[in-house]
N, C-alpha and C positions, 0 to 999 in steps of 0.2 A: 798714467802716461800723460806726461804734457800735448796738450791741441797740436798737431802738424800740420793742421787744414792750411795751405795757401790761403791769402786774401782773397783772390779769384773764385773759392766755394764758397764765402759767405755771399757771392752775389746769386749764386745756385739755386733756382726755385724749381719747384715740380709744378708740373702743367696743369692747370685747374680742368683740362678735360679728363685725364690721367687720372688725378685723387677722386672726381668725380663718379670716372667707370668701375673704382675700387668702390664706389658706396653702392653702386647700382647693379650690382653681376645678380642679384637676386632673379630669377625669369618673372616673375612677375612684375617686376619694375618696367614699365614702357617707357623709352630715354628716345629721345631726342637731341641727348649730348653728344655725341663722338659724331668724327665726322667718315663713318662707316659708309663703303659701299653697300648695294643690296649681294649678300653671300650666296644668295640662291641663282645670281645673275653668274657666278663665277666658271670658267668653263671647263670644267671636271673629268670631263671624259675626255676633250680635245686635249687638255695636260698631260691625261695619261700616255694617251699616243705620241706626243712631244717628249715626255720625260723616257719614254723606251725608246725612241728613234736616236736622240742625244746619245743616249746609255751605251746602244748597238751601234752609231756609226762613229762615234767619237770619246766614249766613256774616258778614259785616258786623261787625253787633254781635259774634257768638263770637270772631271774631280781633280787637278791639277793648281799648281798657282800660274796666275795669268799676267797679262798687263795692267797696269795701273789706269791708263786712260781707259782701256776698255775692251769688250768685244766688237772687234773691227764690223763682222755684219750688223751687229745689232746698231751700231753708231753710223752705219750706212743707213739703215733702216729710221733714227733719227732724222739722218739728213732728209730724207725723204719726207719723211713728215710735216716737216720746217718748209722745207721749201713750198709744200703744199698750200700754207697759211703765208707766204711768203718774204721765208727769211732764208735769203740766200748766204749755205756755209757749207763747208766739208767737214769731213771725218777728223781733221784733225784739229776744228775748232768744237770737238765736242767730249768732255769726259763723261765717263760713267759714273754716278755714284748712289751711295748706299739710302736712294728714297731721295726725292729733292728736300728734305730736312738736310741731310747732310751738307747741300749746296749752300742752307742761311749757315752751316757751322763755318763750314769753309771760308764765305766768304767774311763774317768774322776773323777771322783766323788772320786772312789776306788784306782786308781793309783798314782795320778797327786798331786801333789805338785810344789808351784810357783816355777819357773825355773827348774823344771825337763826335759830332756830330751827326745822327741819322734823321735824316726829314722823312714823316713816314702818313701816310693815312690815319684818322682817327675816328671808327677805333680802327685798330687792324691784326692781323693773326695772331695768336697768342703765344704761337712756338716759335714766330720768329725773335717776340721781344725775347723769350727763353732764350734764345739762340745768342743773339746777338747782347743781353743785357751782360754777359761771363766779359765782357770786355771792357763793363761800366762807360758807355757809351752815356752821350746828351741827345736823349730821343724827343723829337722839334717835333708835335702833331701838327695835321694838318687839318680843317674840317672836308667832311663830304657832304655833298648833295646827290641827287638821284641819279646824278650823272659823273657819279666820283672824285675822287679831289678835285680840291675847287682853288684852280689856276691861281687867280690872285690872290689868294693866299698863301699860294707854293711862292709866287713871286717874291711877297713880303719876307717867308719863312726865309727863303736864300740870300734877301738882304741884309737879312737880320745876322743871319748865315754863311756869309762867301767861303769860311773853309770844309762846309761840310764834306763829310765823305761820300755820300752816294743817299739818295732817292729811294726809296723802299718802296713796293707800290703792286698791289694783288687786281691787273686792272680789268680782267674776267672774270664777274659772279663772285665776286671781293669775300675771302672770309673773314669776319663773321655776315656782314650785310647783304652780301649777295648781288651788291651792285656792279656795274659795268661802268667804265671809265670812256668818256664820249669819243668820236674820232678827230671833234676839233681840239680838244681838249689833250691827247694822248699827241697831236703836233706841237700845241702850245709845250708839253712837257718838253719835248724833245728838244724845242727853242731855247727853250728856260736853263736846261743842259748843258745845251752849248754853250750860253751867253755865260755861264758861271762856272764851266769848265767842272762838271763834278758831274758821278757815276750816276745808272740808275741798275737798280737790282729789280730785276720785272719778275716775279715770281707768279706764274700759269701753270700752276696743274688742272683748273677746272675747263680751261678753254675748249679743250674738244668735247663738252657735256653741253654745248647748245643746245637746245630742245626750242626754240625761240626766236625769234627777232633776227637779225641780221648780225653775219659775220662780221668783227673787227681786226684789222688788220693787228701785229703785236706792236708794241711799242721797237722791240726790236729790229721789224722789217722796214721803221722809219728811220734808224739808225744810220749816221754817214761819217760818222768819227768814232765808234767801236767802242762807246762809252758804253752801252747795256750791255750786262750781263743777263744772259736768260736762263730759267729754271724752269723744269719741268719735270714731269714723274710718269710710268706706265700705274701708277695705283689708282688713279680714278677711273681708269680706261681697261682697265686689266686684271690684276691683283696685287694691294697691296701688301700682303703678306711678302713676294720675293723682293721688298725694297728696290726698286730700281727708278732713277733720278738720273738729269742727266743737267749740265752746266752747258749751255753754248755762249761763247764768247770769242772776243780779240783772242789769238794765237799766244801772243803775250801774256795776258792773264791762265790762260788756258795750264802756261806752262807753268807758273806759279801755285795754280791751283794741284797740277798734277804732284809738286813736291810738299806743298801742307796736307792731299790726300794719302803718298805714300809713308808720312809721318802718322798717319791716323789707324789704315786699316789696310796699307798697301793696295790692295783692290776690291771691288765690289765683287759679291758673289759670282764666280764665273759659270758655275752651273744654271744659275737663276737667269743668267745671260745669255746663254746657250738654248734653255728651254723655252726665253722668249722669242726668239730670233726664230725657231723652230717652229715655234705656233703659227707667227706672221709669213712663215714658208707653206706649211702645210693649211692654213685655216685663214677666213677673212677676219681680219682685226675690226674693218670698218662697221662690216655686217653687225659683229659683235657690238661694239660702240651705239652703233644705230637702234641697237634694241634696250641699253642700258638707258638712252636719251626718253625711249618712249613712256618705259618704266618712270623716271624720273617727273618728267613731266607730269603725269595722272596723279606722281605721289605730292608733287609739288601741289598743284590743282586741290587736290582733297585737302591739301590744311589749309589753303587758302579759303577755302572752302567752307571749314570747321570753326576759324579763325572768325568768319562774320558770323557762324551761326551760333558761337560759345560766348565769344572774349566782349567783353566791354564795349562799348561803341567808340569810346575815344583813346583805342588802340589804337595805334599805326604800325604798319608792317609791309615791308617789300616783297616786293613778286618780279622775283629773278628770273634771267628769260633762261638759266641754263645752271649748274655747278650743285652743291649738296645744301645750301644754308640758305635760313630766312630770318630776317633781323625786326626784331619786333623792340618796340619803344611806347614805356606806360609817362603816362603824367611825373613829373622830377619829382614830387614827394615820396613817388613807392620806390620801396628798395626790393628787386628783384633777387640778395640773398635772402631777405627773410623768405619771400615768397617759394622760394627753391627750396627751403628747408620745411615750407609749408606742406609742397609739394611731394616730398617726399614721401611722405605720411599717407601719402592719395597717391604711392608708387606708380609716380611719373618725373620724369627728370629732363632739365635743358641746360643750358652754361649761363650763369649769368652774367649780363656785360661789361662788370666791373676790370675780367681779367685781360681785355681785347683792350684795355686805355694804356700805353708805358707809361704816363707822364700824369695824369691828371684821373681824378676821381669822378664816373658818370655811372649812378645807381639803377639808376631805371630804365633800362633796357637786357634785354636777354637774343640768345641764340638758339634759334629748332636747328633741325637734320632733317630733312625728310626722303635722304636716299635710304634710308637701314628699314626701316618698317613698314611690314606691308599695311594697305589702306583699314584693313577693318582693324587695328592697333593704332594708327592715326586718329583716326575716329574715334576710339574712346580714349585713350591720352589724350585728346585734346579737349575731350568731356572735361575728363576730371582737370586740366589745366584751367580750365575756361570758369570752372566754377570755383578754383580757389584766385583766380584773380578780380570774379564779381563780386569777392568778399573783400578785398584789397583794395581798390578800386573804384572812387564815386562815380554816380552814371553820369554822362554826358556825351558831347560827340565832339570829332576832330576827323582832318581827311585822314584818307589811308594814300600812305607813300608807294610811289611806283605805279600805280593805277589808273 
């Protein structure tokens, strides 16, 4: 049979986290690849009791087809949340969907046109380029510093740029780096917005995973012309096995969104909506969250930890104050595939940072996890890490970033 692939699937790649977790499912492989919560953190019992109260007072409707924007408490329950970090909206500037991934598809879907423009962090998520690359998009990096994209370069990028589509931009514990985007720096965006009339896609799933430093406000809740689009997820906070994401935005886009999402999957799982909305009735979310952060925190701590006591001296590596990732950077000569496949061999695994560039080729750098394993698996992963990059590796010193 003759190819019937669309031109659209030869731009189709699979997620170098994805092909990654298929090399590493061995248990003996200690990974630092995925970007997993801790499963022992997940609340198992409290589900049980959510998923029978569901069953018993509503079973019917929960196994049912639903709305497409969403379950109306749970999107109440959003509102609330939002407003808490304050971004003031309602229920009906908020859809439901299938994991904030679904939200970079979406907004593809809604924005993107072939060879349009995204100006984006460099490096930056690797699922969004997935997401968004199906559109053959001109993806503009931008550089970072320790204090996240760096303004006068977004400037240039958009001069260079006046019709780009919209802003791409992870500005809490950034993945893959882990960095935080400043609060003068997150107004300057805003300015930079306005003056060039074009979108910003504010993608925050780690923001409530503070464990650290001082709350920033969203880019969102600086918002005065309804240009951000915001994403978020209960999977870093909750579990992300029931996919759940949600999109707040302009009413307008809202409702755009709502017809490229009932083209896709009509609605998010209504059951997995029902049983979250359930938990946050019967049980504290926050409490929950607050024990996730502490967890986090100590696991952060220990590879930072491991990190001076293994790796080279003229490593540099950030120390996030909150989110799942820590973004480590060797000397430009080493190529951190080899080294991963070194790694392997010494069943330990990370992402290397080749896959977090859209646009541009940077070998020597890589991506930890340190929410998924517990501390004495940090410690010796990071043994055996430490000692295939002292081979990799001439001695010397450089600072360590974030510190």
């Amino acid at each position: 049979m003759d190819n019937k692939y669309s031109m659209r699937s030869t731009r189709v790649t699979s997620s170098a986290t994805r092909e990654i977790m298929k090399v590493i499912e061995r248990p003996e492989v200690i990974s630092f690849a995925g970007g997993l919560p801790a499963p022992e953190l997940f609340p198992i019992e409290e589900m049980k009791a959510a998923c029978e109260a569901v069953l018993t007072e509503s079973g019917e409707q929960a196994l049912q087809y639903s709305t497409t924007e969403g379950y109306l408490p749970l999107r109440q329950e959003v509102v609330r949340r939002l407003e808490a970090i304050g971004i003031q909206t309602t229920a009906g500037n908020i859809l439901m969907t299938t994991g904030s991934q679904q939200g970079l598809d979406l907004s593809g879907k809604l924005f993107l046109d072939e060879g349009d423009t995204i100006i984006c962090e460099s490096p930056t998520y690797l699922a969004a380029i997935q997401a968004f690359r199906v559109y053959n998009p001109n993806f503009v990096e931008v550089p970072m510093d320790e204090e996240g994209m760096l303004m006068d370069e977004l400037e240039q990028a958009l001069q260079a740029h006046p019709d780009a589509k919209f802003i791409y931009t992870i500005p809490d514990f950034q993945n893959p780096t882990g960095r935080t985007l400043s609060l003068e720096r997150r107004k300057k965006m805003i300015a930079l917005a306005n003056r060039f009339d074009v979108l910003i896609i504010e993608d925050n799933p780690y923001g409530a995973v503070r464990f650290s430093g001082e709350a920033l406000p969203p880019v969102k809740s600086l918002d005065t012309e309804g240009r951000v689009v915001y994403l978020s997820t209960f999977s870093k906070i909750f579990a992300p096995g029931l996919r759940l994401g949600w999109i707040c935005a302009d009413s307008a886009f809202v409702e755009k969104y709502v017809m490229f999402k009932q083209a896709a999957d009509l609605h998010t799982d209504s059951f997995a909506q029902r049983i979250t909305a359930k938990y946050i009735e019967l049980f504290d979310l926050e409490a929950h969250i607050r024990d996730i952060r502490k967890v986090y925190l100590s696991r952060r701590q220990k590879m930072i930890d491991c990190i001076k006591a293994f790796f080279p001296e003229q490593v540099k590596h950030s120390a996030p104050e909150g989110g799942l990732f820590l973004w480590v950077e060797l000397p430009e000569s080493v190529d951190t595939q080899e080294i991963f496949e070194e790694c392997l061999k010494h069943r330990v695994a990370f992402v290397p940072g080749r896959a977090f560039y859209p646009s541009r080729v940077k070998n020597n750098t890589f991506r930890l996890n340190y929410s998924n394993m517990p501390e004495e698996k940090i410690v010796e992963g990071m043994k055996r890490l430490g000692a295939v990059l002292k081979n990799s590796v001439n001695s010397g010193t450089a600072p360590v970033l974030d510190e």
